[in-house]
DSSP file (Angstrom, degrees, kcal/mol; ACC not computed):
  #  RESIDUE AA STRUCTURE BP1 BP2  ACC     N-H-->O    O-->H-N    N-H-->O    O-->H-N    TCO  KAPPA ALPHA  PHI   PSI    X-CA   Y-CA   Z-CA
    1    1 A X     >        0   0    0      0, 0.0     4,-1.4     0, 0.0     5,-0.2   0.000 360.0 360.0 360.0 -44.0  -18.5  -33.1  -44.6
    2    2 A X  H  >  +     0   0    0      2,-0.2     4,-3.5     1,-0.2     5,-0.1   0.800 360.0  64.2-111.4   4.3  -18.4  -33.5  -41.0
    3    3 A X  H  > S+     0   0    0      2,-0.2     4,-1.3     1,-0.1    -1,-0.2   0.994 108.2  43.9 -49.3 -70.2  -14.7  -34.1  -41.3
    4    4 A X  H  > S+     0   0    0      2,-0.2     4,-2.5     1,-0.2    -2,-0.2   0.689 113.5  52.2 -64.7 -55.0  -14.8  -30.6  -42.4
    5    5 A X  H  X S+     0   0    0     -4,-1.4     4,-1.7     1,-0.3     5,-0.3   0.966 112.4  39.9 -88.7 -50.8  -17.2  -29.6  -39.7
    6    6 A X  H  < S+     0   0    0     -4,-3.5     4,-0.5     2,-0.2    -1,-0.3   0.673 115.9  58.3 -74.7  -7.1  -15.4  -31.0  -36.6
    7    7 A X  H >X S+     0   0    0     -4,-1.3     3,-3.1     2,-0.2     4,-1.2   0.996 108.1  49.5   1.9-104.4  -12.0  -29.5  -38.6
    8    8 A X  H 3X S+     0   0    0     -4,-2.5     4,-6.6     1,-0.3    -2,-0.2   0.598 113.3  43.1 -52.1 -37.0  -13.8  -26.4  -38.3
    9    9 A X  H 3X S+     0   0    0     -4,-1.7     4,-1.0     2,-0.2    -1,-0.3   0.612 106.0  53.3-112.0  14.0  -14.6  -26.6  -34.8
   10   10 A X  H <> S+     0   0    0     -3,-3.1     4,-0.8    -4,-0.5    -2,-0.3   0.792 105.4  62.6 -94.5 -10.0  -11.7  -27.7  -33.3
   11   11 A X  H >X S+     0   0    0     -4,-1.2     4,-1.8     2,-0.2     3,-0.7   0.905 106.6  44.7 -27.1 -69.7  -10.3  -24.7  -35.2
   12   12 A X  H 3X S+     0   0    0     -4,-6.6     4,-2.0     1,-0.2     5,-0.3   0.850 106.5  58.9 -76.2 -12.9  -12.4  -22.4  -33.3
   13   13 A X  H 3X S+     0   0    0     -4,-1.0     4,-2.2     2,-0.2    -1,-0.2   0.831 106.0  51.6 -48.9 -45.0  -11.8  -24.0  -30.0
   14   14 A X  H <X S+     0   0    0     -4,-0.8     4,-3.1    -3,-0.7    -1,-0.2   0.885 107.8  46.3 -84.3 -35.9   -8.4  -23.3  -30.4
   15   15 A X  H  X S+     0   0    0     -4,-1.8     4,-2.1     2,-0.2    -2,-0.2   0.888 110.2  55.7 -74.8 -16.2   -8.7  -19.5  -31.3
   16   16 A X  H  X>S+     0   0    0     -4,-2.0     4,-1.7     2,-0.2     5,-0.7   0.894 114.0  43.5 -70.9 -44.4  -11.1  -19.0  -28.3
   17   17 A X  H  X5S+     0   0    0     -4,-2.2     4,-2.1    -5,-0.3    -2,-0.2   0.946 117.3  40.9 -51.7 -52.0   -8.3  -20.5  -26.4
   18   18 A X  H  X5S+     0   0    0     -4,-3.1     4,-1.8     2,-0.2    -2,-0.2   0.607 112.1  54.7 -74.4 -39.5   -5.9  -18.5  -28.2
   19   19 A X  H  X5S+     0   0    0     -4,-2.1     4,-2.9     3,-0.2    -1,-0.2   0.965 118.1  41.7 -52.7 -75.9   -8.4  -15.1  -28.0
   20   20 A X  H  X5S+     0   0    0     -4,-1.7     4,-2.3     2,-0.2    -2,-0.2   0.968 113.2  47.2 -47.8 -42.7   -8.4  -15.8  -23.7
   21   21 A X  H  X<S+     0   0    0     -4,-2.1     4,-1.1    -5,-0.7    -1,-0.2   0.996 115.9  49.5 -66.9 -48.7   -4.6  -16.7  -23.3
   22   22 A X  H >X S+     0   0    0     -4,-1.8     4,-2.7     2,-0.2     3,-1.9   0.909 112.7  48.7 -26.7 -70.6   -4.1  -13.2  -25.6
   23   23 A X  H 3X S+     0   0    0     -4,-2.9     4,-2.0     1,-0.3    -2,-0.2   0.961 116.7  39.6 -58.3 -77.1   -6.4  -11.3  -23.2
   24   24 A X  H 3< S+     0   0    0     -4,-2.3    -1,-0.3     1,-0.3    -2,-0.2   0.408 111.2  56.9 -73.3  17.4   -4.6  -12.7  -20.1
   25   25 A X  H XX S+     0   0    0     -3,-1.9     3,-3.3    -4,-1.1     4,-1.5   0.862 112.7  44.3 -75.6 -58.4   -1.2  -12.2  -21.7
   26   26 A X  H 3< S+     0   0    0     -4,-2.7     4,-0.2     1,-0.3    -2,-0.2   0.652 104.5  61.1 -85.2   1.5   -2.2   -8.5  -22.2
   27   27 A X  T 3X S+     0   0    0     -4,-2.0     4,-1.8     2,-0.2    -1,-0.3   0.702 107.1  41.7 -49.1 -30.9   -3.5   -8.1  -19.0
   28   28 A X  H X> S+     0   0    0     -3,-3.3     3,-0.8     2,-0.2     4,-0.8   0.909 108.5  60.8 -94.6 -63.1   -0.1   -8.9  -17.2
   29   29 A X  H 3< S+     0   0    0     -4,-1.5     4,-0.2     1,-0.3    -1,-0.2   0.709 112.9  46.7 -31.4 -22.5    1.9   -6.5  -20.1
   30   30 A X  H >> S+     0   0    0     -5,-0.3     3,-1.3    -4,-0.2     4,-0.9   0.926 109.2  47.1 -81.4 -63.8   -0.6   -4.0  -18.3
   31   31 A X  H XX S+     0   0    0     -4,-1.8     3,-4.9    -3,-0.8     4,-2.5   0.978 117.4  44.1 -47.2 -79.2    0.1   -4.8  -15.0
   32   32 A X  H 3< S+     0   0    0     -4,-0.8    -1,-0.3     1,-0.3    -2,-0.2   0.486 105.9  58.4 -82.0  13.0    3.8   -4.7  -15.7
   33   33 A X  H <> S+     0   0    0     -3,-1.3     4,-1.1    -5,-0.5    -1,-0.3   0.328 106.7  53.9 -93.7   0.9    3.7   -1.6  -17.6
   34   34 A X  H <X S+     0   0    0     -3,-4.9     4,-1.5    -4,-0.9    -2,-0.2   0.737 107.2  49.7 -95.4 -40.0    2.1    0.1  -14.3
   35   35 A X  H  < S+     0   0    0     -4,-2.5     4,-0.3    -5,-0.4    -1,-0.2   0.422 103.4  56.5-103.5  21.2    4.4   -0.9  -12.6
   36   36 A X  H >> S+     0   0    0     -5,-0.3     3,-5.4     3,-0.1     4,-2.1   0.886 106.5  57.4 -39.1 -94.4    7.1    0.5  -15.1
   37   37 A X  H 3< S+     0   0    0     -4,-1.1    -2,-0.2     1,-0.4     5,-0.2   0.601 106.0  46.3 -37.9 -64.2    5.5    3.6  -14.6
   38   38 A X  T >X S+     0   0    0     -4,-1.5     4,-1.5     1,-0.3     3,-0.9   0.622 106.1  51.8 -45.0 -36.7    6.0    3.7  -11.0
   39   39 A X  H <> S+     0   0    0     -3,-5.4     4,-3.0    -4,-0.3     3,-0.3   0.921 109.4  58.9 -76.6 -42.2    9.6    2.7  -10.6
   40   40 A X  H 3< S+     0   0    0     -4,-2.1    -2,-0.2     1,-0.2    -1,-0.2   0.556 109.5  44.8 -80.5  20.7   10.1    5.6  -13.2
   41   41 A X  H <> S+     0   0    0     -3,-0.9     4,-2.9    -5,-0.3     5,-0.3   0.653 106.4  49.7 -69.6 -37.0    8.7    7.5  -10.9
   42   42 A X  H  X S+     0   0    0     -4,-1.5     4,-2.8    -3,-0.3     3,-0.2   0.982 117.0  54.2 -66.0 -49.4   10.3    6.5   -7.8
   43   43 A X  H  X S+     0   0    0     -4,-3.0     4,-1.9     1,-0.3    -1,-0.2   0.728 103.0  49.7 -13.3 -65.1   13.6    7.1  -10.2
   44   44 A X  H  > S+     0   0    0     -5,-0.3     4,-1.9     2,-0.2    -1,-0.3   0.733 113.0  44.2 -78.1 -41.8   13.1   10.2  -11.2
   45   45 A X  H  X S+     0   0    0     -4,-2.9     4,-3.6    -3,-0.2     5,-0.4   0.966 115.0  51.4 -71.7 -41.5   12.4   11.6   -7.6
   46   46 A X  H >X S+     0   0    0     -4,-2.8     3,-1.7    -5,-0.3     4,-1.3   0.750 113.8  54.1 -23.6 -80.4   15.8    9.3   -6.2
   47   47 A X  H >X S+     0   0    0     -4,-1.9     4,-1.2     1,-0.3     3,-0.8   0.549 107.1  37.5 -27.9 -71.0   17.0   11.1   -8.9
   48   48 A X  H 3< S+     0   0    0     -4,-1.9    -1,-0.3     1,-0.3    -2,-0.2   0.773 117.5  56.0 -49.0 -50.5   16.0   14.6   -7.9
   49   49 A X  H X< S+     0   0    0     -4,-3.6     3,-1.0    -3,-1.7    -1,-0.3   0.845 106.6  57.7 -32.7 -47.7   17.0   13.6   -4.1
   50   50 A X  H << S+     0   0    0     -4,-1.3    -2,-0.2    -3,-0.8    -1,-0.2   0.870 102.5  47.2 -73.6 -60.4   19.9   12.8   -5.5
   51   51 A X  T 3< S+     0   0    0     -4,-1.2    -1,-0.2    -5,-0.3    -2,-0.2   0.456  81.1 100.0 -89.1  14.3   20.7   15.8   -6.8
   52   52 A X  S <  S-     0   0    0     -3,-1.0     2,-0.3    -4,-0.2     3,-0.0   0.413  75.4 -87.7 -58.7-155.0   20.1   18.6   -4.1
   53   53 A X     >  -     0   0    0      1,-0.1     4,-1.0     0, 0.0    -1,-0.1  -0.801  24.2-112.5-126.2 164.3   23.0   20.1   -2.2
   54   54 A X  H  > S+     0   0    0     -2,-0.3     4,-2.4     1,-0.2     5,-0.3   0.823 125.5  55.6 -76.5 -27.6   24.5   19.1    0.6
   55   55 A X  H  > S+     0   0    0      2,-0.2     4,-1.2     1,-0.2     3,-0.4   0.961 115.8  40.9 -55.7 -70.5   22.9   22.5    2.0
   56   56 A X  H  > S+     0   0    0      1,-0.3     4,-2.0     2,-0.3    -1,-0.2   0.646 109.0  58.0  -8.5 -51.9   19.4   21.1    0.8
   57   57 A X  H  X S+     0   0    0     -4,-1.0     4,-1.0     1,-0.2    -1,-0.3   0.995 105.1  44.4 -59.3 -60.0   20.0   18.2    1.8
   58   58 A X  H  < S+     0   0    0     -4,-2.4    -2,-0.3    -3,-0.4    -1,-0.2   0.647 114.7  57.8 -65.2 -15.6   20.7   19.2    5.8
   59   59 A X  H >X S+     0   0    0     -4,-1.2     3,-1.5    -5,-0.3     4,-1.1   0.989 104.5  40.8 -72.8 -55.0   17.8   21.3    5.5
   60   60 A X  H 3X S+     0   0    0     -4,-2.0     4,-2.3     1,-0.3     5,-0.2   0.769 112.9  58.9 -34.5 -51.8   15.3   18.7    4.5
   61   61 A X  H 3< S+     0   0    0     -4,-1.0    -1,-0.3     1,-0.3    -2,-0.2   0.098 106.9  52.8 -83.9  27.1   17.1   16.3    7.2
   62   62 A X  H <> S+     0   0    0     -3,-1.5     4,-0.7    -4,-0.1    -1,-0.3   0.547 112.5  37.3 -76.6 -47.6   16.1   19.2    9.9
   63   63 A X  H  X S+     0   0    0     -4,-1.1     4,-2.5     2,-0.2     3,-0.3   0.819 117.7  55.0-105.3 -27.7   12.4   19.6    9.2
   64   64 A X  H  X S+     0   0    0     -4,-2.3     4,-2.5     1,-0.2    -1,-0.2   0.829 112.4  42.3 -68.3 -28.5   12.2   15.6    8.7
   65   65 A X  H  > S+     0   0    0     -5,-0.2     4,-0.7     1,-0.2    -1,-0.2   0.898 115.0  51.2 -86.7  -3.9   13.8   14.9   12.2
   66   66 A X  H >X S+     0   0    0     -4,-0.7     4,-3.0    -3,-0.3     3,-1.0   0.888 114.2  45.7 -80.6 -51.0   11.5   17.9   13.9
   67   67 A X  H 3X S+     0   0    0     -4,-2.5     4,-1.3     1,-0.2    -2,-0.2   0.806 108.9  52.9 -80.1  -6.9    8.6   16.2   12.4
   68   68 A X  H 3X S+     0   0    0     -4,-2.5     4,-0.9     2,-0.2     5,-0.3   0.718 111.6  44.9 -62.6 -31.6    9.8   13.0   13.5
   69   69 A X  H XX S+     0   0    0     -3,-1.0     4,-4.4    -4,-0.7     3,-2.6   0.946 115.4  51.1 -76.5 -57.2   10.2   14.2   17.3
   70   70 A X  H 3X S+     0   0    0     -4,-3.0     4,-2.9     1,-0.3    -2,-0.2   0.817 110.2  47.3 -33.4 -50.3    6.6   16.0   17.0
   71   71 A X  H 3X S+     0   0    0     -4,-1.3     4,-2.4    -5,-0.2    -1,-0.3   0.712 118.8  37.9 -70.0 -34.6    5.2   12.9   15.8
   72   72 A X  H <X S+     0   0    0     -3,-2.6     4,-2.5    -4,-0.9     5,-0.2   0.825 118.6  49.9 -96.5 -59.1    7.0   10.6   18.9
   73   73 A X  H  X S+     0   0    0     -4,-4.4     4,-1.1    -5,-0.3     5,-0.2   0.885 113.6  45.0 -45.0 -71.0    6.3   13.7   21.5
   74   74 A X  H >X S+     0   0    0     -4,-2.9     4,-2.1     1,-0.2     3,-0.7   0.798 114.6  54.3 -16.8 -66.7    2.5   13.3   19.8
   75   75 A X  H 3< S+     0   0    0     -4,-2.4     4,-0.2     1,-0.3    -1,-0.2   0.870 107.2  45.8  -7.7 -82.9    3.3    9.4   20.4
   76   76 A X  H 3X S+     0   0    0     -4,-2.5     4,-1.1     1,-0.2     3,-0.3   0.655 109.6  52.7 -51.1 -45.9    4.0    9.8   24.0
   77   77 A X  H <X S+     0   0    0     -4,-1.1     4,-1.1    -3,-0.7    -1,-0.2   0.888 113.4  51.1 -33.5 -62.2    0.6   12.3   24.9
   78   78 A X  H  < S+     0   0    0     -4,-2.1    -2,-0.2    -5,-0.2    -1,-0.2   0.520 106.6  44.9 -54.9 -15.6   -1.3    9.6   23.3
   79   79 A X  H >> S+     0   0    0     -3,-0.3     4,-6.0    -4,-0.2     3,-1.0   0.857 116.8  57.1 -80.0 -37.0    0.1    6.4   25.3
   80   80 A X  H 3< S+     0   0    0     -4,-1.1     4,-0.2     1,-0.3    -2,-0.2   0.682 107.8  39.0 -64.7 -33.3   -0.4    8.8   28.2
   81   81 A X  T 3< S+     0   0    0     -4,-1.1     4,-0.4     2,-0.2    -1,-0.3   0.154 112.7  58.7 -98.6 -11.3   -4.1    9.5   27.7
   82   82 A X  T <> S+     0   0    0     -3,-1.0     4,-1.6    -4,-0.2     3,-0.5   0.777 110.3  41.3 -53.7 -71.3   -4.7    5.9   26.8
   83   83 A X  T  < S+     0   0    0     -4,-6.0     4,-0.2     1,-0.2    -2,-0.2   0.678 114.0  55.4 -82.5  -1.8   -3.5    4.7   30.0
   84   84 A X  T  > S+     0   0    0     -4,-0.2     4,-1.7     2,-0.1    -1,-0.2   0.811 108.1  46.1 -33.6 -63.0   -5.2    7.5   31.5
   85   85 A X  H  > S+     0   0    0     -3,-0.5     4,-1.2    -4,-0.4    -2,-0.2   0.538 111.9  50.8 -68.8 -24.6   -8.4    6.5   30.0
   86   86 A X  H  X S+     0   0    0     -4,-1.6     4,-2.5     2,-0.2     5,-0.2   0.734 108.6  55.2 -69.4 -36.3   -7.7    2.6   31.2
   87   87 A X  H  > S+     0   0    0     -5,-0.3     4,-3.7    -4,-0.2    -2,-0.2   0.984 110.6  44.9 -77.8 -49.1   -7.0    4.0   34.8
   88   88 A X  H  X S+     0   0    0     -4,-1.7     4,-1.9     1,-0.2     5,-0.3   0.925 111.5  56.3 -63.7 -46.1  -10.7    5.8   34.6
   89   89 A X  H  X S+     0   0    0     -4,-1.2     4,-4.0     1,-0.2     5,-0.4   0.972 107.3  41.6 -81.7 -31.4  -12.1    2.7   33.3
   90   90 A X  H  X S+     0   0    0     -4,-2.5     4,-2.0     2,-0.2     5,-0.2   0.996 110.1  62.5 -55.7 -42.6  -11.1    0.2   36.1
   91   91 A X  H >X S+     0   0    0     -4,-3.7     3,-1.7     1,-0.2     4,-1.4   0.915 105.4  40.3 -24.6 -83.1  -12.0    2.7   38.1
   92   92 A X  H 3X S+     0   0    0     -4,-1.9     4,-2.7     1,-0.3    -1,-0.2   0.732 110.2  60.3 -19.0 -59.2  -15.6    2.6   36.9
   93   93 A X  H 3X S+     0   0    0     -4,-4.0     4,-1.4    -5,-0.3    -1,-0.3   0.803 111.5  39.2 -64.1 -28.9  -15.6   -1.1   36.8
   94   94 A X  H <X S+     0   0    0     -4,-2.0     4,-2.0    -3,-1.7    -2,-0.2   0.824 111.4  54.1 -62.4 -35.7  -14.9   -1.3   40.4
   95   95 A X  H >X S+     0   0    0     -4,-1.4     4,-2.4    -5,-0.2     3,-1.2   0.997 117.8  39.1 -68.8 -65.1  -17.0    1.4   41.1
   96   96 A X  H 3X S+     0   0    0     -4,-2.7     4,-1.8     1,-0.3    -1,-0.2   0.769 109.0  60.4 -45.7 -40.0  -19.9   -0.7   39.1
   97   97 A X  H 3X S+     0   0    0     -4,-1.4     4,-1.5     2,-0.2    -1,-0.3   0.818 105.7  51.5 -52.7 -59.0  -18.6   -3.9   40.6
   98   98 A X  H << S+     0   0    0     -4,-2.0    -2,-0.2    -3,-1.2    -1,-0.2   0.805 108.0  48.1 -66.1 -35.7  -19.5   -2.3   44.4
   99   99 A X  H  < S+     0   0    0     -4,-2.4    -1,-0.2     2,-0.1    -2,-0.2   0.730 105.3  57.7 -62.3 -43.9  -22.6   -1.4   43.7
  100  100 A X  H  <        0   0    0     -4,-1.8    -2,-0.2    -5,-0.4    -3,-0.1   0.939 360.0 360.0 -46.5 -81.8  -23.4   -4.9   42.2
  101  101 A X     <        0   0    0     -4,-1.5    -1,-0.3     0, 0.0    -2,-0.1   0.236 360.0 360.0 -47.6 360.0  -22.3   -6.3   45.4
């Protein structure tokens, strides 16, 4: 009988093992069926890229390199106004500095 019993639970020890390792098997089959999904997205637009015209194409690379300059002009206003804003605080710190003094 308790042959039978410890039988019986080392039987279920091994399907709770067998239940968890299942679970985190179909966790990754999840995982790597999202990420399935996603390269056959990325695919399907390549794809689409793919298939424009050269016309299409030269259009697209027109409004991407304009919004690339906007975006670097933008850049460049922003460094400027940073180191604007640096000049105004040393300023300030001196100013504060003299006054300590």
């Amino acid at each position: 009988m308790w042959q039978a019993l410890a039988a019986n639970c080392l039987a279920i020890s091994k399907l709770r093992g067998w239940k968890g390792s299942a679970k985190e098997e179909t966790h990754k089959v999840d995982k790597l069926s999202q990420q399935m999904d996603g390269l056959k997205q990325e695919t399907t637009k390549l794809h689409e890229e793919l298939q424009r015209t050269p016309e299409e194409s030269r259009v697209l690379l027109t409004e991407k390199s304009k919004e690339a300059l906007e975006l670097s002009n933008k850049n460049v206003e922003l460094q400027t106004e940073v180191e604007r804003l640096k000049g105004e605080l040393t300023k300030k710190d001196e100013e504060l500095i003299q006054k300590d003094e």
